[in-house]
N, C-alpha and C positions, 0 to 999 in steps of 0.2 A: 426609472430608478435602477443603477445597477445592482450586479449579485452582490452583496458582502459575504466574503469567504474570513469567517472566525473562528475559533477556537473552540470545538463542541465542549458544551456544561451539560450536567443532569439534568437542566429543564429543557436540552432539545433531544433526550436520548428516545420520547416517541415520536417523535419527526426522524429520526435516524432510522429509529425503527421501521418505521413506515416505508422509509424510500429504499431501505434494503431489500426488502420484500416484496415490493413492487417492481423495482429492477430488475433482481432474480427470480422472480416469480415463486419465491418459498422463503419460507424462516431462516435457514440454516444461517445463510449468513448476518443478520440482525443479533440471533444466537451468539455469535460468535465474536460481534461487534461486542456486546453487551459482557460475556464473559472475559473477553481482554483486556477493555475497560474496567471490570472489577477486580482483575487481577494487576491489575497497575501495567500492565504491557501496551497501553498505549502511548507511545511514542510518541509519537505524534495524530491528533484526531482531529480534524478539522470539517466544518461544514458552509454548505454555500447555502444560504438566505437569501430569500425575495421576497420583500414585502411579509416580514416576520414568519413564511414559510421555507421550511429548509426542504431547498431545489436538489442537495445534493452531501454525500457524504468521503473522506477518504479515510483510512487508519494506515499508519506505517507501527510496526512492532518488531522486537528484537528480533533475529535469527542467530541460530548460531552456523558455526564454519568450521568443520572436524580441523582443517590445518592451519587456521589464522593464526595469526603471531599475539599473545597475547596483548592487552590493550586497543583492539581490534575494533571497530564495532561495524555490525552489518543490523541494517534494518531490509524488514518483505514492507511492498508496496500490497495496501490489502487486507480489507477486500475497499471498492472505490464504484461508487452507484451513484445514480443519477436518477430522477423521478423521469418516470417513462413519457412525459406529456412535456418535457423539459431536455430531451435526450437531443443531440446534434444542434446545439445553441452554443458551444462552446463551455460549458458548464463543467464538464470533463478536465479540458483543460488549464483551467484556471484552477483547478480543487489538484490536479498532479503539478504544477507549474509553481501554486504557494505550498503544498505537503516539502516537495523539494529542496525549496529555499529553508524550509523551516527544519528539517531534516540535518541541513548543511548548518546553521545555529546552533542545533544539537550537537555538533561536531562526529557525524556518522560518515563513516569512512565509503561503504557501500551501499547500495540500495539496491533489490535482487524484487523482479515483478515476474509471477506465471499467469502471462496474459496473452491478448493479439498481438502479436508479432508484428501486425502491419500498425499499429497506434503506438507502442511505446519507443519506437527507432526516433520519432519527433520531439523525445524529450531527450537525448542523448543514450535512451538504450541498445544496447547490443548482447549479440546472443555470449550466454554466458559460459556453453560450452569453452568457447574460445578463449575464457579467461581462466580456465583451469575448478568451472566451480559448476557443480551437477548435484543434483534431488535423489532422495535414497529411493525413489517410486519413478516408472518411464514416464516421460514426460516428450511431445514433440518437442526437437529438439529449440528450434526457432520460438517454440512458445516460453521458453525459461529464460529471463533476460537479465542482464548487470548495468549497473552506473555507478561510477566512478565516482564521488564527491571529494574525497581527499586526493589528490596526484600523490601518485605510486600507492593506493594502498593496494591494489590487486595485485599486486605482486607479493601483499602478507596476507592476501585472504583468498586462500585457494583450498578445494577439497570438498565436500557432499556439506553440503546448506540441508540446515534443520528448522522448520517451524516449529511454531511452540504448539504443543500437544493437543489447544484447543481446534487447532485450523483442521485435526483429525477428523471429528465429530462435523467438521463442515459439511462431508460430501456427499 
């Protein structure tokens, strides 16, 4: 039976919950799933199912961009877990692969992930120094990365990327 990757409801938020925690081995980020979600920032929230258990979760939510041109929009990639007994099965990829497409539906110009450096280069990420756009905290530099969804919009979305206030409370 394949994974079905759908559209997380309130009846999979403790399965979400669960595989967040497990992944990361702590709350925070299930927290943080859970408060985005009730604050209406999730974007886009999607989970991978098997056999009526959810193998895996991703969330994309707004950011903001101090120098975007307005009508702008930029979404963060995150947070994006995978049940630990389910991890390097491709489960990852398929949950960044449909957030993406779903992301580009929504008509979002960028998509901005702080992740491996060596996993997001496969979905068309690149570092995002180079595209004029940095985090108001150091971050490696190769770990902060950009994608492109609309052609030319990096060149209207450049300047220090803001999460929303609850990804503070994550760390």
């Amino acid at each position: 039976m394949p994974i079905d990757i759908r559209i997380s409801t309130p009846a999979a938020a403790s399965g979400v919950a669960a595989v967040e925690e497990a992944a990361f081995g702590r709350r925070n980020e299930a927290r943080l799933v859970a408060a985005l979600q009730a604050r209406g920032l999730a974007v886009v929230d999607l989970v991978a199912v098997d056999r009526n258990r959810v193998v895996g979760h991703i969330l994309f939510s707004p950011v903001t961009v101090d120098g975007a041109a307005p009508g702008s929009s930029a979404l963060g990639l995150g947070p994006v877990a995978v049940a630990p007994d389910r991890q390097r099965q491709g489960i990852g990829k398929l949950l960044v692969t449909a957030g993406l497409a779903a992301c580009r539906r929504a008509h979002g110009d960028i998509v901005v992930v702080l992740g491996h450096p060596e996993y997001y280069p496969r979905f068309g990420f690149r570092p995002a120094a180079a595209a004029g756009l940095r985090l108001p905290f150091p971050v490696p530099e190769p770990a902060f990365m950009v994608l492109e969804l609309t052609p030319g919009s990096l060149a209207r979305c450049q300047g220090v990327v803001s999460y929303a206030p609850d990804f503070a409370d994550c760390d």
